[in-house]
N, C-alpha and C positions, 0 to 999 in steps of 0.2 A: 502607583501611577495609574492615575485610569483612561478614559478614552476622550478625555480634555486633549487639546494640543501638546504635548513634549514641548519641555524646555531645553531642549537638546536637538539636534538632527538626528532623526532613527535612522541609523544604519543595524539591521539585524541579520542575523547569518543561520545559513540550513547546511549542515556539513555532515553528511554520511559518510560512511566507506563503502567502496565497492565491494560487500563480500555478500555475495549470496543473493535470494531474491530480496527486491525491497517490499517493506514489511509496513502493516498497516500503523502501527504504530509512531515509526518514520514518519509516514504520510501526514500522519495527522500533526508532528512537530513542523513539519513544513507548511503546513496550512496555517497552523495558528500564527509563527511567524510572517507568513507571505501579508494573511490578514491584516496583523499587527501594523506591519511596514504600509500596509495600504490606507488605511485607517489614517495613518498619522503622514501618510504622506512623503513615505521616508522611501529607504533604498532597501530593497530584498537580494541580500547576498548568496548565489546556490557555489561551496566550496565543495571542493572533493578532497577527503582525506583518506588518500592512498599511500602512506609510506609504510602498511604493510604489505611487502613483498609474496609471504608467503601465504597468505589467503583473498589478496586483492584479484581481480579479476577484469579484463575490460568487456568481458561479458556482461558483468552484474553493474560496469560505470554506465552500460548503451544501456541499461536497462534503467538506472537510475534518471536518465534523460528522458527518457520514453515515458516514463510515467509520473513525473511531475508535470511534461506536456500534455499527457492523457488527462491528468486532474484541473490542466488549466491552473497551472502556477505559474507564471510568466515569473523570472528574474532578472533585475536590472542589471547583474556584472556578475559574472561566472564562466563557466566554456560557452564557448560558441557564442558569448555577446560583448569578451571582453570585459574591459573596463582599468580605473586608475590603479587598481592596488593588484593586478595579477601578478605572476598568471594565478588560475584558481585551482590548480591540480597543485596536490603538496609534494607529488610524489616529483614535480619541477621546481620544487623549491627548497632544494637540500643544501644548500649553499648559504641560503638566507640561515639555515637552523645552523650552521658549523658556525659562524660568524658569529650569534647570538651567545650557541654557547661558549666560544675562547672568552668571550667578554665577559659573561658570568663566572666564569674561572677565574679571570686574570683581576676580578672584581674579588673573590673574597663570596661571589653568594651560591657559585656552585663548586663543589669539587669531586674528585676521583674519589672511590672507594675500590678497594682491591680485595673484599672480603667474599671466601671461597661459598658457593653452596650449602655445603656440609658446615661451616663455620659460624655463618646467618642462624641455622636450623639448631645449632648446638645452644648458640646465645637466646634463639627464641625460648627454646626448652627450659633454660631457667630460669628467665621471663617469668617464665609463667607458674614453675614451680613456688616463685617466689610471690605471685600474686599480681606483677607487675605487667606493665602494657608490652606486648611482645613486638610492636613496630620495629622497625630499626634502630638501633641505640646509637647512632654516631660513631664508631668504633673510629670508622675513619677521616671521622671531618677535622681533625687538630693534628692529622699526621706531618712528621718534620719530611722537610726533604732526605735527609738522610733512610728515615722509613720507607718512603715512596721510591727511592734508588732501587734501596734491598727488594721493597715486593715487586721490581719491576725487572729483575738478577733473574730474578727466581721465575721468570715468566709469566707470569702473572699478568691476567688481563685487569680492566677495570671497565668500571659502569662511571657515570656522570650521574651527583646525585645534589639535587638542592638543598641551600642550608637555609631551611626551617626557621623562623626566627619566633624568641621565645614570649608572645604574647597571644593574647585573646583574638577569636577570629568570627566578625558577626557581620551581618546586614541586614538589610530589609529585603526579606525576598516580595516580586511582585506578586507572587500569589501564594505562601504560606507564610509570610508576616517576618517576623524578626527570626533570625537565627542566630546561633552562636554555636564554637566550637571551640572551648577553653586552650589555653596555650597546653603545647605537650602533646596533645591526643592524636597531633596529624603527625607522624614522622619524617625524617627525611625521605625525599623520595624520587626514586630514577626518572630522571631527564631523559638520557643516552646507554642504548646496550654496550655492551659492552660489545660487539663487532660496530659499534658507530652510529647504528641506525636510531633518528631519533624516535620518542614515544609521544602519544595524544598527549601527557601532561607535560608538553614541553610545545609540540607544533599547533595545537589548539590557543594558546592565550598566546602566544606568537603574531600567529596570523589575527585573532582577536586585534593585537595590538596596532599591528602596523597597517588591516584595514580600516583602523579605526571605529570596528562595532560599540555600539552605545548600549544595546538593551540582549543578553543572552535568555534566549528562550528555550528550552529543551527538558528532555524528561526528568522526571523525579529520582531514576536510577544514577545520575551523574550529579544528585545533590551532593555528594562526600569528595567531588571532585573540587569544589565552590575552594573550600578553605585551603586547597595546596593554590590555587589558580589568583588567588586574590594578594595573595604573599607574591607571587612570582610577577603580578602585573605591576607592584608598589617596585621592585626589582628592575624591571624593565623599566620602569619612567626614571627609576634612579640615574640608568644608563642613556638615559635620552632615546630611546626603544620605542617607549609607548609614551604617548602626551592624550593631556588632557583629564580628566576623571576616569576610575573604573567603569566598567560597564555593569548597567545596573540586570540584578538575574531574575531570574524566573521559572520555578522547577512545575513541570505541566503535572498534572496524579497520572499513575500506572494507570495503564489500560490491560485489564484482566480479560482471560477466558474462562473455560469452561471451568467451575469447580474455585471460583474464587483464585485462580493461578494466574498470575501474571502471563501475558499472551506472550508466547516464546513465536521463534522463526518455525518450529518441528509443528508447532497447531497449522493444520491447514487452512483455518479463518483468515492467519495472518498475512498470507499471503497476496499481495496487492497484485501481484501478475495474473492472480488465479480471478479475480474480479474483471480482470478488465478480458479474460480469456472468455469469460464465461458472460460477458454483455453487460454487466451492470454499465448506468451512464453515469461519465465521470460526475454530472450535476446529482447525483444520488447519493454518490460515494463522499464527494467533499460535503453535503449535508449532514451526512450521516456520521463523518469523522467530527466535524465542528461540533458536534450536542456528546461527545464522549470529552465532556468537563466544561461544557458551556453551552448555552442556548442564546437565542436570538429573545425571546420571553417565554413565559411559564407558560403561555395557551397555543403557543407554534412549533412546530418541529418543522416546517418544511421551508424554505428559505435559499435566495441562489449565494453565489459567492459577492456580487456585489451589495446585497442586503446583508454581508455578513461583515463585508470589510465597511462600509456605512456606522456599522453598531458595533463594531469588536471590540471589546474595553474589558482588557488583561485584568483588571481587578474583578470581575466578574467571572472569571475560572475557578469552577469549585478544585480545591485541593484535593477531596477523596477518589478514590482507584475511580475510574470510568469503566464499565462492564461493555465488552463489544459482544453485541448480542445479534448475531447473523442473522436471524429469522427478524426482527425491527429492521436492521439493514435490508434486507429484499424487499420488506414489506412498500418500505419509504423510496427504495429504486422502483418497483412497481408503480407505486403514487405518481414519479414525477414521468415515467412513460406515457400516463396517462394525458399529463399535461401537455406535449410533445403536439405538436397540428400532424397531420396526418403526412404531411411530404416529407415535415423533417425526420419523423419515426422511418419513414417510408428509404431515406435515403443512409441513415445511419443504419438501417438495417441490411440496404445493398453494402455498404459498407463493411460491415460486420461478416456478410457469406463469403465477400473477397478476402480482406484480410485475414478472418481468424477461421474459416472454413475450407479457403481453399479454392471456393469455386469460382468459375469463369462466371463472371457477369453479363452475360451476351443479351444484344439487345434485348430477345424472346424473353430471356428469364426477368429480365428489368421489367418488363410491362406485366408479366406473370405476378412480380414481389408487388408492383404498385399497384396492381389490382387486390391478390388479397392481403396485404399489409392490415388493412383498415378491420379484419376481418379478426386477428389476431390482436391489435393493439389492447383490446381489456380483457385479453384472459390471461396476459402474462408478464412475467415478473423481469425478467430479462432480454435481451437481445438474443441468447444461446438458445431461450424455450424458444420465442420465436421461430430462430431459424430450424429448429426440430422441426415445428408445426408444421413448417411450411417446405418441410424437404421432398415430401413426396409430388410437390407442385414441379420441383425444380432439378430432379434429379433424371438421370435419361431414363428412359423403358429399358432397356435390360438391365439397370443398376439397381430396381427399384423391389424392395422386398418387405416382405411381413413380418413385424417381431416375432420371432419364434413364441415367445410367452405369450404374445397377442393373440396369435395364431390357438395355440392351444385351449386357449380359453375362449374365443370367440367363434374360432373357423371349425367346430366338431360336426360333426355326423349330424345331429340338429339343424344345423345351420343351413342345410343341402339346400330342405326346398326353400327358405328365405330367399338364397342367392338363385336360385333357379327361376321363384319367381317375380323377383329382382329383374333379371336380365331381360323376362318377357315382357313385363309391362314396360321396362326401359328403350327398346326396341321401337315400342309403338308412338314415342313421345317423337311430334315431328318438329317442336323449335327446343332446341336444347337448351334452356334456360333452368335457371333454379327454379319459379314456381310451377313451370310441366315436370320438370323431375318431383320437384316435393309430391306434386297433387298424383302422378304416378305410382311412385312408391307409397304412400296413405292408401290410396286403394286398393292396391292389391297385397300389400302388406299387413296394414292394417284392418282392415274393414274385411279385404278378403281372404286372408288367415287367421282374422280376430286375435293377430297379438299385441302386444303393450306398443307403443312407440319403442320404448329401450330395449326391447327385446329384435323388435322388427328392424330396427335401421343399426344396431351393433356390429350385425356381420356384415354390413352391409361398407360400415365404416370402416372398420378394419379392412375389410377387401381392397377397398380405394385409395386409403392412406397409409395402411400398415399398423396402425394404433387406434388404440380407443379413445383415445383424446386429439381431436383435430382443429383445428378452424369448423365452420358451422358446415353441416355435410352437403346437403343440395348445392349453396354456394360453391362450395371448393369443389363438386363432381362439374357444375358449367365450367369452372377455370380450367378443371383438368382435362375437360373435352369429349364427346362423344366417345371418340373412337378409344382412348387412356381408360377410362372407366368402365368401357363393356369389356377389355380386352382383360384388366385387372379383376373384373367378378367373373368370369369363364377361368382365370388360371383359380379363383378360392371354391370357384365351385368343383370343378376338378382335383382340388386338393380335400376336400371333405370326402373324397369316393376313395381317396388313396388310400389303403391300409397302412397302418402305423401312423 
């Protein structure tokens, strides 16, 4: 299908579980979908599937919310926007799943198996001795009543397990072409634990069915899922369950890390909390996901979401792994800060010292960020360096300290009469501007201890900000004030006399 009109209505669905942080990988199945659906005009479905108990979390569901907002994914029917086929939390829909499966039972296409552990692992073992496929063999799909009494005497639990039926299983995937998966090779396979609780191949084409999704878009890891789900949806319409055609799929390529390794939850890159903790802008981050398995054209990489959902056409997704290469990602968030007008940089970044820093935004420090905002906006890649830069602007006087490694490398025994005569000519500057400070310190610095620029104004930087890398130094010593900047070279000049 490509990025012509559907001949169908797109309904397509993003269904996580809440376990853990969400992960860039996710991210990016959410984007291609939300794309998809926008593209075509259709409905972007956000499900939650939470029916596991014991690693779900509603920490990692507020988190799941938060940052599909952060990336500016808007959903037409999910929590908090409603809609006809909810609710959208599975972990509220266990009633729907009991119902589904009596029906499959009482149909003949799912049934009880009461085979022990130890029993499964006995039959696999000669399986395989024997050369044969070690799936589940059926042991217990043609069990009599009679059988099912006895193993049920004997206490015996059971699992819920579909019956497989014996034919060829292919489609057209929308972005690796024809599949197939010969009758036999998928086995029966559990619906229902055996304490009740249903499983993703049972509440996933489920919910597929009765919201009526048209197009499954999701990763390339859940391609071996395709062939148990497409038997079970033919099942379901049997039952009057699911109407209308299957839903046509689409397996997105792995997104790798370091080392050619598929990007696990344990790589730190993967981590989508740790992007948005650390300032990238979501316009950086959904660029940068969209070109891990498709681009906008061969000569652009930089592009927003609506240039993306305009041109997104699924048959354009290359199949091979997509490489998430962090240093490309900062590179392309850097790019689009720069794009940014100076009040909006200016406001995401008060933004950014409230939220993810902590600090009081009071009037003083607003007019302090929106002074040197402008100051910082091309030298840096993030929101997080930003607020470094500019912390020694906006932190109080006694909070306010020297990298120790800074320190030691810039603030030695050397450095004495720099800041020493630093302080004198600075004293005599009677409008406190940047260019009396620069034209101050050039002369008696430069000119009148004859040292380099970098050597003369080093300690000088450190002293005022605490690091060697700041916003531009004259500028940022006018923001920081007359009295801030002689108070801060008298404590480093004092500190080059101290021993140790």
């Amino acid at each position: 299908m490509s990025g012509t009109a559907s001949p169908v209505p797109v309904r397509v669905r993003f269904c996580p579980s809440p376990t853990g942080n969400p992960h860039v990988g996710m991210a990016r199945t959410a984007l291609f979908n939300w794309a998809f659906a926008r593209h075509h005009k259709g409905t972007f479905v956000f499900r939650v599937e939470d029916t596991d108990s014991q690693r779900d979390t509603e920490e990692s569901y507020v988190q799941l919310l938060d940052s599909l907002r952060w990336l500016r994914l808007d959903w037409d029917e999910g929590p908090e926007v409603g809609g006809g086929f909810g609710p959208y939390r599975q972990s509220q829909r266990l009633d729907i799943y009991r119902d589904v499966t009596e029906r499959l039972l009482e149909s003949g296409r799912a049934y009880r198996c009461y085979c022990t552990s130890d029993e499964l692992e006995a039959r696999r073992e000669q399986a395989r001795a024997a050369g044969k496929p070690s799936g589940y063999d059926g042991h217990c799909r043609h069990l009599s009543e009679a059988e099912r009494s006895r193993f049920e005497s004997e206490g015996r639990t059971s699992v819920i397990r579909f019956a497989m039926p014996d034919v060829d299983c292919s489609w057209t995937d929308l972005v690796r072409g024809d599949v197939s998966f010969p009758a036999g090779e998928v086995a029966d396979y559990v619906l229902v634990r055996a304490n009740g609780d249903p499983l993703y191949t049972l509440v996933n084409p489920v919910d597929d069915a009765l919201m009526q999704i048209s197009h499954v878009l999701r990763g390339e890891d859940l391609l071996s899922s395709t062939p148990r789900q497409l038997p079970l949806w033919d099942a379901l319409r049997d039952l009057g369950i699911a109407k209308g055609d299957n839903p046509q799929f689409g397996h997105l390529p792995y997104v790798m890390g370091q080392g050619n390794k598929k990007l696990s939850k344990r790589d730190p890159e993967s981590s989508l909390m740790m992007y948005m903790g650390a300032g990238y802008l979501p316009e950086g981050m959904t660029n940068y996901l969209a070109l891990l398995g498709w681009s906008l054209s061969e000569d652009r990489d930089r592009f927003s979401l609506a240039e993306m959902a305009e041109s997104f056409d699924i048959a354009r997704v290359n199949a091979s792994p997509a490489r998430f290469d962090l240093k490309k990602c900062t590179a392309l968030n850097a790019d689009w800060i720069r794009t940014l007008d100076t009040a909006d940089f200016t406001t995401r970044l008060l933004t950014f010292l409230s939220e993810n820093r902590g600090l009081p935004v009071d009037d003083e420090r607003r007019g302090t960020v929106t002074v040197a905002a402008p100051l910082v906006q091309e030298r840096v890649e993030t929101l997080g360096q930003a607020a470094d830069m500019l912390q020694f602007l906006l932190v109080d006087e006694n909070d306010f300290v020297v990298d120790p490694d800074e320190a030691a490398r810039s603030l030695t025994a050397d450095a004495e009469a720099v800041l020493d005569e630093a302080q004198t000519a600075l004293a005599a500057v009677s409008d406190w501007n940047s260019e009396q400070i620069e034209s101050a310190l050039r002369v008696a610095l430069v000119e009148g201890l004859g040292l380099k620029p970098r050597v003369a104004f080093g300690p000088v930087r450190v002293a005022v900000s605490g690091r060697r890398v700041s916003p531009p130094l004259f500028e940022s010593m006018e923001i920081l004030g007359r009295d801030r900047s002689m108070s801060r070279l008298s404590a480093a000049s004092t500190a080059t006399r101290s021993p140790g």
